[in-house]
ROVOKE-418855 format. One record per residue (C-alpha): residue number from 0; x, y, z. Coordinates in nm, 3 decimals, decimal comma. Example, Ala and Ser with C-alpha at 12.3 -4.5 7.8 and 13.67 -1.06 7.14 Angstrom:
BEGIN
    n        X        Y        Z
    0    1,230   -0,450    0,780
    1    1,367   -0,106    0,714
END
This chain:
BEGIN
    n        X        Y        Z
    0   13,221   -2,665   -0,373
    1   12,899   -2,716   -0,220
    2   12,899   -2,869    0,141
    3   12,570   -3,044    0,260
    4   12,506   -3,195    0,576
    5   12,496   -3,593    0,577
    6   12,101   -3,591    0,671
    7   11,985   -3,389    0,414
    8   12,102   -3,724    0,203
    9   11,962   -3,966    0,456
   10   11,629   -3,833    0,422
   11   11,635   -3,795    0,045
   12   11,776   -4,031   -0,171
   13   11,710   -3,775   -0,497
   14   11,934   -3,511   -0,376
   15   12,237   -3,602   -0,536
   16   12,028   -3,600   -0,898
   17   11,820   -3,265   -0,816
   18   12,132   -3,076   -0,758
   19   12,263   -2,868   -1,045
   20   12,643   -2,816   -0,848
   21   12,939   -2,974   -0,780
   22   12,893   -3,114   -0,372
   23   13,010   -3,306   -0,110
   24   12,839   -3,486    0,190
   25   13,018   -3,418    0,486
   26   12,840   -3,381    0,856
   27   12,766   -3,006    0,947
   28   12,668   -2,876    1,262
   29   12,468   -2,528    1,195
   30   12,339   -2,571    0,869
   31   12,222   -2,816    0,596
   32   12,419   -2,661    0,322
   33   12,730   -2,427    0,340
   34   13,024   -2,300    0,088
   35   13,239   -2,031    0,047
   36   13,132   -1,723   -0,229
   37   13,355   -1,520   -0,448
   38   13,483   -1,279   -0,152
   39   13,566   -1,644    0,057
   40   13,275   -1,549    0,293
   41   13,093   -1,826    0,458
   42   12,743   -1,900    0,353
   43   12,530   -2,128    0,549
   44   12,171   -2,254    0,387
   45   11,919   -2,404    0,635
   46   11,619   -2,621    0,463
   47   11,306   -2,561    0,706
   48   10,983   -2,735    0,604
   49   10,706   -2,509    0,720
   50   10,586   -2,728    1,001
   51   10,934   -2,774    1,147
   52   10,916   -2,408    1,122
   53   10,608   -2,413    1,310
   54   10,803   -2,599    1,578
   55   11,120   -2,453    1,577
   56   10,990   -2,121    1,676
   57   10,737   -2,234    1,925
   58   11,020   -2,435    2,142
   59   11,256   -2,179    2,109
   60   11,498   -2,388    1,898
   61   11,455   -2,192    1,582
   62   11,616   -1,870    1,725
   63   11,888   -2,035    1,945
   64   11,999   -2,254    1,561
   65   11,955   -1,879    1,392
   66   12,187   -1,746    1,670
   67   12,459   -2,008    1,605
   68   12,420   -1,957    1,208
   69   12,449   -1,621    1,214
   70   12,776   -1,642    1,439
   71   12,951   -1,892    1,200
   72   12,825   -1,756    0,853
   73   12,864   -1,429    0,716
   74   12,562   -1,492    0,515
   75   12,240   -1,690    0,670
   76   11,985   -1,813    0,441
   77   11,688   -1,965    0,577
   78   11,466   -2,172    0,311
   79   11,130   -2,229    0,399
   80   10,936   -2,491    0,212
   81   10,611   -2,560    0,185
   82   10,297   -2,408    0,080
   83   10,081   -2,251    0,337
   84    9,791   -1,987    0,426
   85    9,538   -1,916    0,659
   86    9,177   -1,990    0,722
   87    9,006   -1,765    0,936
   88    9,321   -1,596    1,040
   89    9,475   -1,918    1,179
   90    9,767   -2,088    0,984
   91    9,693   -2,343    0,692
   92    9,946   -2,597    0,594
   93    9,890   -2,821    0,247
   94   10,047   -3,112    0,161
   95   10,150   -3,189   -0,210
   96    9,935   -3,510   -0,390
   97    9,905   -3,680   -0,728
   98    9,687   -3,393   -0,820
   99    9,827   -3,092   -0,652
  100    9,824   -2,996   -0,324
  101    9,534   -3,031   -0,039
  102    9,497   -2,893    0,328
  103    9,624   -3,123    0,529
  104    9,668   -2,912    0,870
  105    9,511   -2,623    1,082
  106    9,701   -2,466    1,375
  107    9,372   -2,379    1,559
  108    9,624   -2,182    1,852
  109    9,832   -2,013    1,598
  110    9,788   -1,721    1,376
  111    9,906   -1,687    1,077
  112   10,001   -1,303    1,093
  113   10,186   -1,470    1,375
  114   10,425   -1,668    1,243
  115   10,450   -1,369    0,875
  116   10,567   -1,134    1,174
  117   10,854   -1,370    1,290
  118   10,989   -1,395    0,913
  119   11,009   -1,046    0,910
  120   11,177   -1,001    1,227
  121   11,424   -1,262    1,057
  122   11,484   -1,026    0,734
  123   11,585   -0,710    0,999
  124   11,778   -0,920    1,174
  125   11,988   -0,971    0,856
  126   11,811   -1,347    0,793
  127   11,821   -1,442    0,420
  128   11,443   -1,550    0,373
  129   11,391   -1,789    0,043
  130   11,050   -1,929    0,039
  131   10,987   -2,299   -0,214
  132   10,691   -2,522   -0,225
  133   10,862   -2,856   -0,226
  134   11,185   -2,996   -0,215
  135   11,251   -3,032   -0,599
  136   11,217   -2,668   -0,604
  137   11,455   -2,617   -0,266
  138   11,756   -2,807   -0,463
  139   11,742   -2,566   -0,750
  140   11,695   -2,256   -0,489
  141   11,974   -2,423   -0,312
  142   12,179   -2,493   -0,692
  143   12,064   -2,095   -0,798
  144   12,195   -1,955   -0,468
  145   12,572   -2,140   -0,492
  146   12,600   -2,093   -0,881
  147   12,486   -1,666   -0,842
  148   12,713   -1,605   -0,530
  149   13,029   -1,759   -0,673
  150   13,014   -1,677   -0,986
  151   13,260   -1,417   -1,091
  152   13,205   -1,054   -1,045
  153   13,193   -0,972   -1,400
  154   12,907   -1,178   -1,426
  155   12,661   -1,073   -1,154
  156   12,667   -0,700   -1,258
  157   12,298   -0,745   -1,419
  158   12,122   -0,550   -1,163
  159   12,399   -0,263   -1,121
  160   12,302   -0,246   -1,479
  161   11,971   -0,181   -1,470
  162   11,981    0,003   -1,126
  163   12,232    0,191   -0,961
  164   12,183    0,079   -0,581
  165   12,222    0,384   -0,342
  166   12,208    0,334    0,032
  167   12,064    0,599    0,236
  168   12,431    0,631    0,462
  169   12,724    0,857    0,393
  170   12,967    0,657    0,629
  171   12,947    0,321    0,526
  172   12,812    0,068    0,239
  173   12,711   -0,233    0,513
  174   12,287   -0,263    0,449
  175   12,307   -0,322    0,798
  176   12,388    0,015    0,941
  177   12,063    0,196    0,807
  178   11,841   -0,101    0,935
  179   11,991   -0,056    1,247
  180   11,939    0,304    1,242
  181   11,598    0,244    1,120
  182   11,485    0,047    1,438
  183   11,524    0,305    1,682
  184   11,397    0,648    1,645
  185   11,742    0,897    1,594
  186   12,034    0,615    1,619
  187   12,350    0,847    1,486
  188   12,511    0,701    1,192
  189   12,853    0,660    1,336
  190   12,674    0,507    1,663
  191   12,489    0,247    1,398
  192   12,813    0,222    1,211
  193   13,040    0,142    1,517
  194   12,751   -0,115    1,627
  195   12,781   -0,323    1,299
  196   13,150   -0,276    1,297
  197   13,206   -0,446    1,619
  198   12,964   -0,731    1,670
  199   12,899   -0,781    1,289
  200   12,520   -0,785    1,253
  201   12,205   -0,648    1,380
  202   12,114   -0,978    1,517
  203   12,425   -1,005    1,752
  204   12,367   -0,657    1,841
  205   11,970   -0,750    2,013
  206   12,186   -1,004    2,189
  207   12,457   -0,825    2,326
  208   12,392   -0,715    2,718
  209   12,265   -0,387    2,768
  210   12,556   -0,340    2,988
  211   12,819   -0,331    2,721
  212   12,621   -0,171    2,467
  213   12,603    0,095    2,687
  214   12,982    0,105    2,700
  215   12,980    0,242    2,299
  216   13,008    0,598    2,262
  217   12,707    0,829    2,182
  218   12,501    0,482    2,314
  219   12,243    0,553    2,598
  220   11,982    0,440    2,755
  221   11,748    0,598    2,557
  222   11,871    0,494    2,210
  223   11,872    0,124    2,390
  224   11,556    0,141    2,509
  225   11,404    0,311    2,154
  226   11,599   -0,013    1,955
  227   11,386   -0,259    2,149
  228   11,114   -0,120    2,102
  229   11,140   -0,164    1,766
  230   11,170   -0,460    1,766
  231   10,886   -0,549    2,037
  232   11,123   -0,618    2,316
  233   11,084   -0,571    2,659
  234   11,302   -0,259    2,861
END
């Protein structure tokens, strides 16, 4: 069953018709959408419209709502919506009309290589990124994302099919452990592994205090201080 938050329906009457799954309305408090996939692991969906974005990650509020996602959901997807660009480097917004969509917005103090950065800092920190134009297309993102992750396993072998998927660890399957490793220059692959194992994903691990990260094993200050700098934080 798909769960969605009571003001997703509030703001749009259609949703009920536009979605292709079974759902309920209930109020939820980190996400607009959630269920459970085929392994009973907690997926949370959050709808941002591309302004909100905007907004979200100049207050501050978009990280601190990714923080609490990513500590109730095993899976986070963030679904951006909207069509945008950039003219002369700065960020470009359109809105859609009768006969497509127009510019509707410049964001004369904001770049747009600015705010492309921040969604990839969201993809290493284990963020699901799923980009749609408008909000027709977000309910069948939405409708493809609940139908593909708890469907039966049987049935979502397609690309194991077509391409055997080898990560680049001996230790451990988590995609996790080689991003983590990949941020700093010479994280050990147990050190990595032990990392993910205990606070679950590379996000919580950029938020843990130094002090007891430094209490792992084979962790020092120099492997700290060589992870955020990968990521463009400050020693």
């Amino acid at each position: 069953m798909l769960y969605v938050d009571r003001r997703e329906v509030l703001q749009h009457k259609e949703l009920g018709e536009l979605l292709r799954v079974p759902h309920t309305v209930m109020t939820l408090e980190t996400s607009d959408y959630a269920f459970l996939d085929r392994d009973n692991n907690a997926v949370g969906i959050e709808r941002c419209e591309i302004n909100n974005f905007v907004q979200k990650l100049a207050s501050g509020e978009l990280e601190a709502q990714m923080y609490r996602c990513a500590s109730e959901f095993s899976t986070t997807v963030l679904l951006i919506e909207g069509i945008y660009n950039h003219t002369s480097g700065f960020l470009t917004t359109f809105r859609e009309g009768d006969r497509g969509y127009f510019r509707n917005r410049i964001s004369p103090h904001l770049r747009y290589d600015a705010v492309l950065a921040s969604m990839l800092r969201l993809s290493e920190f284990g963020i699901e990124l799923v980009h749609t134009p408008n909000f027709n297309c977000s309910m069948i993102a939405v409708s493809l994302l609940y139908i593909q992750r708890t469907e039966s396993t049987d049935l979502s072998m397609l690309f194991r099919k077509i391409r055997t998927v080898k990560l680049p660890v001996k230790l451990s399957s988590n995609p996790a452990v080689p991003k983590l490793m990949a941020l700093g220059s010479r994280v050990p692959e147990k050190v990595a592994i032990e990392l993910i194992g205990k606070y679950g994903s590379i996000w919580n691990v950029l938020h843990t205090p130094d002090e007891e990260l430094l209490q792992i094993k084979g962790f020092g200050k120099g492997l700290l201080e060589s992870i955020k700098k990968g990521v463009g934080k400050e020693c």
